[in-house]
NUTI-183586 format. One line per field, with one value per residue (C-alpha): residue number from 1; residue in one letter; chain; z, x, y. Coordinates in pm, whole numbers. Each point is the difference from the previous one (the first is absolute). Layout:
BEGIN
seq c(NUM / ...);
type c(a / ...);
mol c(A / ...);
up c(Z / ...);
east c(X / ...);
north c(Y / ...);
END
This chain:
BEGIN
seq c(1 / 2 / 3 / 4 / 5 / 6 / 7 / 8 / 9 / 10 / 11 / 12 / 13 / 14 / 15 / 16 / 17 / 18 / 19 / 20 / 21 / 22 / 23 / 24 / 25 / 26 / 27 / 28 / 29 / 30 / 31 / 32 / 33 / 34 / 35 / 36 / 37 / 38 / 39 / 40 / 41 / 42 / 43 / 44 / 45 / 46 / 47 / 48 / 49 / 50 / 51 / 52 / 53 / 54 / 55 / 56 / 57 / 58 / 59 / 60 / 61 / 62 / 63 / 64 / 65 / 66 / 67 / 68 / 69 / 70 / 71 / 72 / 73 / 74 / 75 / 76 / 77 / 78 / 79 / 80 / 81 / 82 / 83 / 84 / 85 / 86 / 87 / 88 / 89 / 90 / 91 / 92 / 93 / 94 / 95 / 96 / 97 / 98 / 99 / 100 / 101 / 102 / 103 / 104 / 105 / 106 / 107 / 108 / 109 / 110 / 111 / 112 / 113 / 114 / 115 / 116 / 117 / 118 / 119 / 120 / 121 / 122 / 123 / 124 / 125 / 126 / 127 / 128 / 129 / 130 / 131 / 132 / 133 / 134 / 135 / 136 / 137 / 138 / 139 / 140 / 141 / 142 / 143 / 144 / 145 / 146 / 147 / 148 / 149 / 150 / 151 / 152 / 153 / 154 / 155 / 156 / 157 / 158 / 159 / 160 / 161 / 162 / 163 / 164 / 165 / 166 / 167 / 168 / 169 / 170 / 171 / 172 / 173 / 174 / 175 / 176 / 177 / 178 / 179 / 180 / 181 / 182 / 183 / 184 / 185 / 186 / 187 / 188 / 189 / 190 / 191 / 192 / 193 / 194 / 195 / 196 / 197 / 198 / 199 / 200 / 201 / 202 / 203 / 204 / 205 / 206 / 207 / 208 / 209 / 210 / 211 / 212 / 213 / 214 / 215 / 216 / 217 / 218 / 219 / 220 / 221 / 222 / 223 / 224 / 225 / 226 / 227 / 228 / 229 / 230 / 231 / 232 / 233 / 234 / 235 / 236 / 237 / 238 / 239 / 240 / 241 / 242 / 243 / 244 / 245 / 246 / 247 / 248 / 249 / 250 / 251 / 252 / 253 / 254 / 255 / 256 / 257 / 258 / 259 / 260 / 261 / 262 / 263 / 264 / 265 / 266 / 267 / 268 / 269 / 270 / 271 / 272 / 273 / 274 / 275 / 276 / 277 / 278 / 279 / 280 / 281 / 282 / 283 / 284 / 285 / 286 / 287 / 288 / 289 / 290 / 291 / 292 / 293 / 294 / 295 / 296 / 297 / 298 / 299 / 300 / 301 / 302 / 303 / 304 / 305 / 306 / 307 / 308 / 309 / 310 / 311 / 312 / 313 / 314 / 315 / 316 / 317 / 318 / 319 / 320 / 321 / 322 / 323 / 324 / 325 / 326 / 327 / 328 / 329 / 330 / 331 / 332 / 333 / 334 / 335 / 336 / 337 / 338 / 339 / 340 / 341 / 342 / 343 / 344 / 345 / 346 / 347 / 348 / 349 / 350 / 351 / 352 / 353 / 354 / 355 / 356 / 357 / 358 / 359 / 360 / 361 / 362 / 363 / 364 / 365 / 366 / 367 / 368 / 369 / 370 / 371 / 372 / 373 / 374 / 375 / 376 / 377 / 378 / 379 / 380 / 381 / 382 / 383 / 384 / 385 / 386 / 387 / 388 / 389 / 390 / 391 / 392 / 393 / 394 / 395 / 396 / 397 / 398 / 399 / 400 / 401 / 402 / 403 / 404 / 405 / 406 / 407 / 408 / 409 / 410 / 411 / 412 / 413 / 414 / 415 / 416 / 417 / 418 / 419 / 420 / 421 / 422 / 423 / 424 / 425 / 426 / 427 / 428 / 429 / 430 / 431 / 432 / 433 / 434 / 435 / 436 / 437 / 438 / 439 / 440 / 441 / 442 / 443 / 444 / 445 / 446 / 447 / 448 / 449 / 450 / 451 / 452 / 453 / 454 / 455 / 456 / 457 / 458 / 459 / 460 / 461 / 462 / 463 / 464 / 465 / 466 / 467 / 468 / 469 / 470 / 471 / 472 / 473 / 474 / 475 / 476 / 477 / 478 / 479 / 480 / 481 / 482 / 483 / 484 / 485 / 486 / 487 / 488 / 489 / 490 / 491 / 492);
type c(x / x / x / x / x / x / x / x / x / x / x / x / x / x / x / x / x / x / x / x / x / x / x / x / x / x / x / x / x / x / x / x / x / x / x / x / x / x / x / x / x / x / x / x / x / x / x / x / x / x / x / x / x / x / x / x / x / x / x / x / x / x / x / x / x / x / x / x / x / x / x / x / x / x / x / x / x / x / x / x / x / x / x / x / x / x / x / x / x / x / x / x / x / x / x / x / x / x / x / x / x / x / x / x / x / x / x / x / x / x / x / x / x / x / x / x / x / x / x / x / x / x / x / x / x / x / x / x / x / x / x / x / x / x / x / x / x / x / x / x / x / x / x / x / x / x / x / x / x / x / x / x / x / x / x / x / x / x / x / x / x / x / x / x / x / x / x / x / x / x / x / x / x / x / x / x / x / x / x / x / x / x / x / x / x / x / x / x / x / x / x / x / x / x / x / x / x / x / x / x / x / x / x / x / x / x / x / x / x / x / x / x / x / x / x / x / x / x / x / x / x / x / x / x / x / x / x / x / x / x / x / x / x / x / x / x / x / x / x / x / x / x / x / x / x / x / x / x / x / x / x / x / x / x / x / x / x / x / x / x / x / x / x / x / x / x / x / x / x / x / x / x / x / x / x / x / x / x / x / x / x / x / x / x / x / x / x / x / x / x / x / x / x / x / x / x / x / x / x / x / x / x / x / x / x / x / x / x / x / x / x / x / x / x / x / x / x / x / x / x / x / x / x / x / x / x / x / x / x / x / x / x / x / x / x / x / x / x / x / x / x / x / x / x / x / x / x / x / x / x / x / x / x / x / x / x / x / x / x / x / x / x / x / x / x / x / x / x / x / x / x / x / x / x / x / x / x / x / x / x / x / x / x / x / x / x / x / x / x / x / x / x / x / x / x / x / x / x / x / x / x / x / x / x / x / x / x / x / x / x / x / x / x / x / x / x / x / x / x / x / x / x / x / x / x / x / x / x / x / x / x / x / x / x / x / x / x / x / x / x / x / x / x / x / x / x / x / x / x / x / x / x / x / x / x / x / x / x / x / x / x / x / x / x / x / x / x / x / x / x / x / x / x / x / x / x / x / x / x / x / x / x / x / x / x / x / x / x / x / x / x / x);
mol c(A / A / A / A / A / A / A / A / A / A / A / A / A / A / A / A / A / A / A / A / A / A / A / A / A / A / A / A / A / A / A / A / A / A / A / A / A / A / A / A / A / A / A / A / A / A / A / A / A / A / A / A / A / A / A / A / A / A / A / A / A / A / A / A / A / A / A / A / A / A / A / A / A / A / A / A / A / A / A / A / A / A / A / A / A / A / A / A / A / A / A / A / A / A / A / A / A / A / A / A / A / A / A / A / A / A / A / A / A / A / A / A / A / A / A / A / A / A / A / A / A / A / A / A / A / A / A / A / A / A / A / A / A / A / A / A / A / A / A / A / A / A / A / A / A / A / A / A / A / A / A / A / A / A / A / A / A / A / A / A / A / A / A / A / A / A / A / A / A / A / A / A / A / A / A / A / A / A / A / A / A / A / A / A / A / A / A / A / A / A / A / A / A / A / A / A / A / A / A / A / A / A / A / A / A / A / A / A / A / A / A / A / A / A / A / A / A / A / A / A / A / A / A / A / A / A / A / A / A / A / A / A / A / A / A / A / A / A / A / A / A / A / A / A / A / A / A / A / A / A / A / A / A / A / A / A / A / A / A / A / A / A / A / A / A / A / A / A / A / A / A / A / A / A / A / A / A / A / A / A / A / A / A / A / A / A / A / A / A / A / A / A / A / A / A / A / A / A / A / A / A / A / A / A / A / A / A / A / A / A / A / A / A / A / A / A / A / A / A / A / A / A / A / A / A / A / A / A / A / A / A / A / A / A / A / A / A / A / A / A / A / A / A / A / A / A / A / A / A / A / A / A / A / A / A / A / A / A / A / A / A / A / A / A / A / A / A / A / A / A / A / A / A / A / A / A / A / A / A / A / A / A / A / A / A / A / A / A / A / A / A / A / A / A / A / A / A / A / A / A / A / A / A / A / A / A / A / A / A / A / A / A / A / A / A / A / A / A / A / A / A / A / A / A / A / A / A / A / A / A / A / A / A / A / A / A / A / A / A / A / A / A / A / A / A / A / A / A / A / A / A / A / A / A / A / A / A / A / A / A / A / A / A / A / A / A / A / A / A / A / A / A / A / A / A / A / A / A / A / A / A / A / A / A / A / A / A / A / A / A / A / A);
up c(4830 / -309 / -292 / -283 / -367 / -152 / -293 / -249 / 115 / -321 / 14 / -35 / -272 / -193 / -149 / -248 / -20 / -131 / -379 / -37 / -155 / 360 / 90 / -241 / 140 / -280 / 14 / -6 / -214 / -163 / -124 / -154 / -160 / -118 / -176 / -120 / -166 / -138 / -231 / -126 / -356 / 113 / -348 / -132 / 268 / -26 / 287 / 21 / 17 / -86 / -251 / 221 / -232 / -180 / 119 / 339 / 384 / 13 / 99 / 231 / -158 / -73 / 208 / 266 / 19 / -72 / 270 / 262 / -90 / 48 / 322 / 143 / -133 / 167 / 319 / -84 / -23 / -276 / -36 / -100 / 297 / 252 / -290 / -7 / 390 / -88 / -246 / 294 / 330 / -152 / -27 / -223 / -215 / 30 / -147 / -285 / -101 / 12 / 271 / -274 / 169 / -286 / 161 / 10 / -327 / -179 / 127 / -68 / -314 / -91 / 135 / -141 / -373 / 9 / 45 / -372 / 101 / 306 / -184 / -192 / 236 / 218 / -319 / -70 / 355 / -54 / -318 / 255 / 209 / -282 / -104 / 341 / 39 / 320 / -260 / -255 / -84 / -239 / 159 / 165 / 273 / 62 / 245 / -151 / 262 / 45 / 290 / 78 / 53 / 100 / -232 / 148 / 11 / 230 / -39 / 22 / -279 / -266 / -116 / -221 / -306 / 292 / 244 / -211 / -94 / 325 / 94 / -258 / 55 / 371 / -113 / -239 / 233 / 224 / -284 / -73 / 371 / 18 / -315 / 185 / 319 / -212 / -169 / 287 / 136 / -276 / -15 / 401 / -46 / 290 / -34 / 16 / 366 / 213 / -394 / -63 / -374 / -33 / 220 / -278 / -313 / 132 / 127 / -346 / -195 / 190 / -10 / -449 / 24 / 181 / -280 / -287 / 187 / -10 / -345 / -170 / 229 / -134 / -389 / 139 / 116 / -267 / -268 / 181 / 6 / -338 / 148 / 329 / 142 / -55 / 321 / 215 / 74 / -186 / 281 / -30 / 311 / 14 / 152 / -297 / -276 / -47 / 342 / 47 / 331 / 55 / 284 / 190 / 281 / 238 / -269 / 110 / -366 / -97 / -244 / -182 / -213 / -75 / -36 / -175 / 68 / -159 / 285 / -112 / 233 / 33 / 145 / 90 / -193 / -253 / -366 / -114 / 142 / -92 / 138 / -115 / 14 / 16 / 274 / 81 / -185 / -244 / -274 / 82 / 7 / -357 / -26 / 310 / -130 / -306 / 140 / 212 / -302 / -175 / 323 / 7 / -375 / 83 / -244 / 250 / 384 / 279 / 106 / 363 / 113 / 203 / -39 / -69 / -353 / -114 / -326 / -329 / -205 / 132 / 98 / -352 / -121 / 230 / -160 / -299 / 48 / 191 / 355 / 225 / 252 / 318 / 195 / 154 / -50 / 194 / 255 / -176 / 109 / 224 / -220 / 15 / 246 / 279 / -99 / -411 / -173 / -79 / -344 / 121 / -12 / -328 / -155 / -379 / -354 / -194 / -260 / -44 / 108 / 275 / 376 / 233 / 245 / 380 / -115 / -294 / -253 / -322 / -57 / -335 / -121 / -105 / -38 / -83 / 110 / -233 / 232 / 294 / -174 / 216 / -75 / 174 / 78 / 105 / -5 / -59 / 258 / 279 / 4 / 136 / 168 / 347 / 142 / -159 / 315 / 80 / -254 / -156 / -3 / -340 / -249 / -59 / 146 / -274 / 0 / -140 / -31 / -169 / -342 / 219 / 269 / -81 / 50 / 335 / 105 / -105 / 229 / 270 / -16 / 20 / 321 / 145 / -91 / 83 / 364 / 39 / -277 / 207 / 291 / -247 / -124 / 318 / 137 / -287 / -118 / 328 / 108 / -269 / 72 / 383 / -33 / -308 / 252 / 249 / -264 / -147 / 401 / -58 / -374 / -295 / 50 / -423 / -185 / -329 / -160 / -241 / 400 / 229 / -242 / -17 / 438 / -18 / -224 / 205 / 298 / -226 / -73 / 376 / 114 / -220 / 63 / 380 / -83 / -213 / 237 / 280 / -248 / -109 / 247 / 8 / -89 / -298 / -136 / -6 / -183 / -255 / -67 / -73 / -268 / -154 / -26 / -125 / -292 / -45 / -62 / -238 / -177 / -39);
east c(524 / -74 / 222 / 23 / 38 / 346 / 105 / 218 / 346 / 245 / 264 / -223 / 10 / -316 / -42 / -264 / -4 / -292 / 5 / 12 / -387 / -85 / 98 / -318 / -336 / -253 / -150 / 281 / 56 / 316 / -210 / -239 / 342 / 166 / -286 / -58 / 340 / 11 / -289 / 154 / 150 / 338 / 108 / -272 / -42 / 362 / 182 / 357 / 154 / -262 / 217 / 334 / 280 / 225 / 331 / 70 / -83 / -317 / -229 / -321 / -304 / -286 / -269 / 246 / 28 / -339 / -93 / 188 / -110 / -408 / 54 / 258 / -316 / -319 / 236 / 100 / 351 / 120 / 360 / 294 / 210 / -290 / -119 / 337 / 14 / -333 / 134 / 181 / -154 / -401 / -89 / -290 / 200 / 265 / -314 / -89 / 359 / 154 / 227 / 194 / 148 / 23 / 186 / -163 / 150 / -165 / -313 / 30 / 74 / -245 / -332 / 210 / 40 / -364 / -227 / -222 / 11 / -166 / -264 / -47 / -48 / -222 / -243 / 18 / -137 / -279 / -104 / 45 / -203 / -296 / 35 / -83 / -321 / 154 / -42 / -206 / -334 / -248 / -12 / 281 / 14 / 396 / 94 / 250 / 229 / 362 / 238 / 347 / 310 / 295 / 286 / 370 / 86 / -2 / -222 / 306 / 140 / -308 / 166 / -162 / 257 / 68 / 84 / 218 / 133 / 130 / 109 / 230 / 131 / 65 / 216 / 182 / 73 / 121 / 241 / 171 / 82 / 99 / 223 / 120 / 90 / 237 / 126 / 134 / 151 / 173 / 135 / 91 / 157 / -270 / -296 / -363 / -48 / -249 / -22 / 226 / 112 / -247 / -298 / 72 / -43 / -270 / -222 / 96 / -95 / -404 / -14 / 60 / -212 / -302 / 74 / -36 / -319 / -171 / 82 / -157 / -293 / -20 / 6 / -287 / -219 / 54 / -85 / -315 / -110 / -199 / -223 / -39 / -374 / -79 / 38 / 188 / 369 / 223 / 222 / 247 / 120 / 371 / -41 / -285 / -27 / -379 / -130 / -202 / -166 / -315 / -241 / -141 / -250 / -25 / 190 / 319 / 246 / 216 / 218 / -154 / -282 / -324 / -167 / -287 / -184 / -335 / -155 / -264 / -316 / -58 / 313 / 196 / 291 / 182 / -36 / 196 / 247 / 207 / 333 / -73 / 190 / -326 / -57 / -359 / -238 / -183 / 69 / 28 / -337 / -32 / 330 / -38 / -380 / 150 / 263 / -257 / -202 / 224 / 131 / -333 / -71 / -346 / -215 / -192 / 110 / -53 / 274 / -22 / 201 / -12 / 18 / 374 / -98 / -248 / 54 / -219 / 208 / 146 / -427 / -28 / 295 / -154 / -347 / 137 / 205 / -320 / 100 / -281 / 209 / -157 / 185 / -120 / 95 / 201 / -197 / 30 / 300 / -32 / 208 / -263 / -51 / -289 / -343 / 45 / -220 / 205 / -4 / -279 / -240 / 11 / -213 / 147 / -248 / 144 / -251 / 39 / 373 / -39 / 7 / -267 / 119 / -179 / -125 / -193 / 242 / 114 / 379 / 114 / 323 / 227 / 311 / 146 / 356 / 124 / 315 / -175 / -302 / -207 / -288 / -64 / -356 / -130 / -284 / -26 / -261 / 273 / 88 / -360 / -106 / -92 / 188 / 337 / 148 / -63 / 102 / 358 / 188 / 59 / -171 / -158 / -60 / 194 / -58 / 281 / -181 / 211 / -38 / 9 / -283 / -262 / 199 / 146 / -376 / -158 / 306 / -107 / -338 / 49 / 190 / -248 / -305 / 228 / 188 / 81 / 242 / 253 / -74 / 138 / 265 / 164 / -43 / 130 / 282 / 211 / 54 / 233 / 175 / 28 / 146 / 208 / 180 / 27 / 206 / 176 / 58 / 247 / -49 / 181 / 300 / 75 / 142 / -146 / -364 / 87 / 103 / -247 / -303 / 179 / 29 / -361 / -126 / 178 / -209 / -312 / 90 / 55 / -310 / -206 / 163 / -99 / -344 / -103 / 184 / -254 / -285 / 34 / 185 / 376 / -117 / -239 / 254 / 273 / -275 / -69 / 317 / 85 / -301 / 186 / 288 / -87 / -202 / 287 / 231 / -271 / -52 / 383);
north c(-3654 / 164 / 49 / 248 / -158 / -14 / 31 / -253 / 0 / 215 / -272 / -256 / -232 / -126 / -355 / 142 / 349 / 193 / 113 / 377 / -40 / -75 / 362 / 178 / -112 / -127 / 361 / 248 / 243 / -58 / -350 / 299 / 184 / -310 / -132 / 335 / 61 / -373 / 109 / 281 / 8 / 259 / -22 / 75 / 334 / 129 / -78 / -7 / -302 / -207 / -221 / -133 / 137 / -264 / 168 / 90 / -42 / -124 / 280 / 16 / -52 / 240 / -200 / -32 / 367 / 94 / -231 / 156 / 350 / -101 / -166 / 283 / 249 / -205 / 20 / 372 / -109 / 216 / 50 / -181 / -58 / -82 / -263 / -161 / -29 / -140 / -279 / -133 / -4 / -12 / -383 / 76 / 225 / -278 / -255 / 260 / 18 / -330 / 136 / 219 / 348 / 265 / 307 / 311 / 171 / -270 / 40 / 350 / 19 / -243 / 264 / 266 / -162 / -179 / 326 / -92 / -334 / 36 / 209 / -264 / -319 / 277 / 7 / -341 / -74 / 191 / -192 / -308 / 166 / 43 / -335 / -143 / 257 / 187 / 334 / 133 / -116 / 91 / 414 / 14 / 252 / 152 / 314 / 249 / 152 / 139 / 42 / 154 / -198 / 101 / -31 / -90 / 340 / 321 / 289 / 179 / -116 / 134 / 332 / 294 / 144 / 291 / -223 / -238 / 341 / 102 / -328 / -18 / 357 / -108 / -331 / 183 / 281 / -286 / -148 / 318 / 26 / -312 / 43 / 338 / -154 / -285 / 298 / 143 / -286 / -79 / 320 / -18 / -342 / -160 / -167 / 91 / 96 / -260 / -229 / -313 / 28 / -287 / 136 / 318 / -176 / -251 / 356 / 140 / -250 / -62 / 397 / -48 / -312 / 175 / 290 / -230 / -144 / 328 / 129 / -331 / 100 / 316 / -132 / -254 / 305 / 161 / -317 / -43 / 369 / 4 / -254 / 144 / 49 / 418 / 145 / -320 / 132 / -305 / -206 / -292 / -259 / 25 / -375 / -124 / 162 / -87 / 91 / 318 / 173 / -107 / 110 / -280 / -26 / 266 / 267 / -140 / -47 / -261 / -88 / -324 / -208 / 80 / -380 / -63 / -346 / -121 / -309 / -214 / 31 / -388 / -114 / 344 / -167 / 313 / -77 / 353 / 212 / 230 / 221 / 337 / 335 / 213 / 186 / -21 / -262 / 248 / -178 / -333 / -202 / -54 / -166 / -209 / -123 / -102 / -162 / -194 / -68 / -162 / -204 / -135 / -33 / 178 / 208 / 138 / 132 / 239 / 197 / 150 / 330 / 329 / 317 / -3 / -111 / 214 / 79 / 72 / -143 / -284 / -118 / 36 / -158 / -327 / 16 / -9 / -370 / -116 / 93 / 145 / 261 / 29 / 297 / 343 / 288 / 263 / 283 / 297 / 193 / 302 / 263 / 260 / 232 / -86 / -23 / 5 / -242 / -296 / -179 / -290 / 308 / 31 / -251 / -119 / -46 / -243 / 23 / 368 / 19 / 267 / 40 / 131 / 224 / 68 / 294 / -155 / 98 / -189 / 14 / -139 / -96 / 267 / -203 / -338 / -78 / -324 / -43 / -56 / -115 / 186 / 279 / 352 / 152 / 333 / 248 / 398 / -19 / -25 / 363 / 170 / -359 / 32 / -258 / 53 / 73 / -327 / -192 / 227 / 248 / 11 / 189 / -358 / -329 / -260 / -348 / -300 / -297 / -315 / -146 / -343 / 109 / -167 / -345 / 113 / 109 / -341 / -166 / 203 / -58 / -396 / 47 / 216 / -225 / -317 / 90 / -345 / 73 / 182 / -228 / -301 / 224 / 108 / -422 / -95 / 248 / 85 / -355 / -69 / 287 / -63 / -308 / 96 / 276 / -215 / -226 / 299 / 147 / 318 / 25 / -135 / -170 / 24 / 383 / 119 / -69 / -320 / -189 / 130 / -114 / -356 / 55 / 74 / -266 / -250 / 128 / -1 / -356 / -128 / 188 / -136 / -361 / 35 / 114 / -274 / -236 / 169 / -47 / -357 / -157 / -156 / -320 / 125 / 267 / -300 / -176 / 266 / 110 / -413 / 9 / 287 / -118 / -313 / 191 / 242 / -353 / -146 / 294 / 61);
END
């Protein structure tokens, strides 16, 4: 008769039981994040609580808590209370903290006071990273690219000067009323009808609270309006401050983070990022390529991107530090009517500064613009040409054409010649960003810029830990991460 296997009895008692290293097998991870924090210098980083204080209750170490934060991240296990419960029925999380059980407002406050520190052990990594050859290289090849995140806050609650407006007319009009009503039962000798004297002032009091919310929102709109974008209509979250709308995939908005990452084409593994409050990614390759390029201590690079970042100035800005930008650019935009000649017909001089027009024209500049560094062109010949019904319906055809085009041109043309380009880009940019969602599922769990960069870094970091862990190995990482933290001792 067969038999299903059973398990050891609970009340049994073991002569030799087993050590709580026999609970992490010789290729887990949390080996990977112990040996990992053991070579870091915390001091040296910043981290809170580094040094135990000489007065006191001893406190929880730095490493502990750092620890716990990149495995509750590789396992998407982000906030306090579910790492806590974690602490205490997890044997591997048991292993990686010596069976200590920090409660959740500890581990809390330790993300929340840590955000610059977790920028800096995400860099730090990457220099690791370098130093073992998993990125760089004499021509290093990185993709540029940016996605929306989702901040820890409601659509809802991103208000225009108007709206903040008539919100606070409506809570105020709800005060007075309130104030009314308790004047009338004071002078009727009852109390406020359906409203416990408590349930009165405790309503009273959120309605003045939700008041004084809104006015500082107001004074925040209006600090930040000189350096509003021309034309963008100025919001502030009621829930963070730094959040803005963005429109994501599909045209649908949200209030959150535009992020900016720069992923080294050998390895996919990120060697920049960046949390951003931009809305679109206009101006953000030349910052990101930098970024890279000093990661990687290159003089030379290639930086990859679409059409998102298409932009004159920020090609030349690249060129100019040594970067090659590879990125087309946009489809011209259908803003004319049907059947007008777009801008690719006209064919540009630069040795004579001057268009040609389908018609065989020559339009020359007639005005320079040294705000939006841009210059204008246009013929006489537009008013008896032929075709003019084709082309405007203006007086005459103008053309702008950037101070910065013939960098964003030369970008374009290495994409075209070179389609395996954006084939690389697109394997080698949305990964990160896939997995870094799936991480990050629902957003940021952290309020205000200065915390969600130190949220995202610590992403950053534990993606790029389980990537070169994929890369290498378990046994090989453990290996190279030993040789640097032997050198790091030695050199110490």
């Amino acid at each position: 008769m067969s038999k299903h296997k059973t398990g050891i009895s609970r009340t049994q008692t073991a002569l030799l039981p087993p050590t709580l290293d026999d609970y992490a097998e010789a290729n887990s991870i949390v080996r990977v994040i112990d040996r990992y924090v053991a070579g870091l210098d915390l001091v040296a980083l910043g981290f809170s609580r580094s040094l135990p204080a000489h007065t006191g209750t001893p406190a929880y170490a730095a490493a502990d808590l750092l620890k716990l934060y990149l495995y509750g991240y590789w396992h998407s296990i982000r906030h306090s209370r579910r790492l806590e419960a974690e602490c205490r029925r997890n044997v591997e999380v048991m292993w990686l903290m010596g069976q200590l059980r920090p409660c959740f407002k500890t581990i809390a406050a330790f993300r929340s006071s840590n955000g610059k520190h977790f920028e800096a052990a995400c860099a730090q990594f990457v220099t690791l990273l370098r130093e073992i050859e998993l990125v760089g290289g004499k021509v290093p090849v990185v993709a540029v690219d940016g996605s929306k995140f989702k901040a820890c806050a409601s659509k809802r609650s991103v208000l225009t000067q108007e709206q903040l407006e008539r919100e606070r007319e409506r809570v105020q009009k709800r005060i007075r009323r309130y104030l009314e009503e308790m004047d009338e039962a004071d002078a009727q000798d009852e109390g406020v009808p359906e409203l416990t004297p408590e349930q009165f002032e405790a309503a009273l009091e959120k309605l003045k609270e939700r008041d004084k919310k809104l006015e500082q929102a107001q004074a925040e709109l209006a600090a930040r309006a000189p350096t509003a974008v021309p034309g963008s209509t100025p919001r502030v979250s009621l829930t963070d401050p730094d959040a803005v709308m963005l429109t994501g995939n599909g045209g649908q908005t949200l209030a959150g983070y535009n992020v900016q990452q720069a992923v080294d084409a050998r390895h996919g593994l990120i060697v920049a990022h960046e949390v951003t409050r931009l809305r679109n990614d206009h101006a953000s390759l030349a910052p990101m390529a930098a970024q890279a390029q000093d990661a990687l201590e290159a003089e030379a690079m290639i930086a990859v991107s679409d059409t998102g970042y298409s932009n004159g100035a920020q090609a030349q800005a690249c060129e100019e530090r040594g970067i090659t930008p590879v990125g087309p650019m946009p489809a011209p935009s259908q803003t004319r009517a049907a059947g007008c000649y777009p801008k690719t017909l006209f064919s540009y001089d630069g040795a004579t500064d001057t268009y040609r027009c389908p018609a065989g024209e020559t339009l020359t500049r007639y005005k320079r613009d040294q705000k939006k560094h841009t210059d204008y062109y246009t013929t006489k010949a537009c008013e008896h040409c032929a075709l003019r019904a084709n082309c405007t319906s203006s007086p005459r055809r103008s053309i702008a054409r950037s101070w910065f085009a013939d960098a964003a041109e030369r970008a374009h043309q290495r994409a075209r010649a070179h389609p395996r380009w954006m084939r690389l880009r697109a394997a080698t940019a949305e990964h990160p960003f896939g997995n870094l969602k799936a991480m990050l599922g629902g957003g940021f769990c952290m309020r205000t810029l200065a915390k969600v960069k130190g949220e995202m870094a610590l992403g950053v970091l534990v993606y790029n830990m389980k990537r070169a862990a994929k890369v290498l190995g378990i046994e090989q990482f453990l290996e190279k991460l030993w040789i640097a933290t032997v050198s790091s001792a030695v050199t110490a």
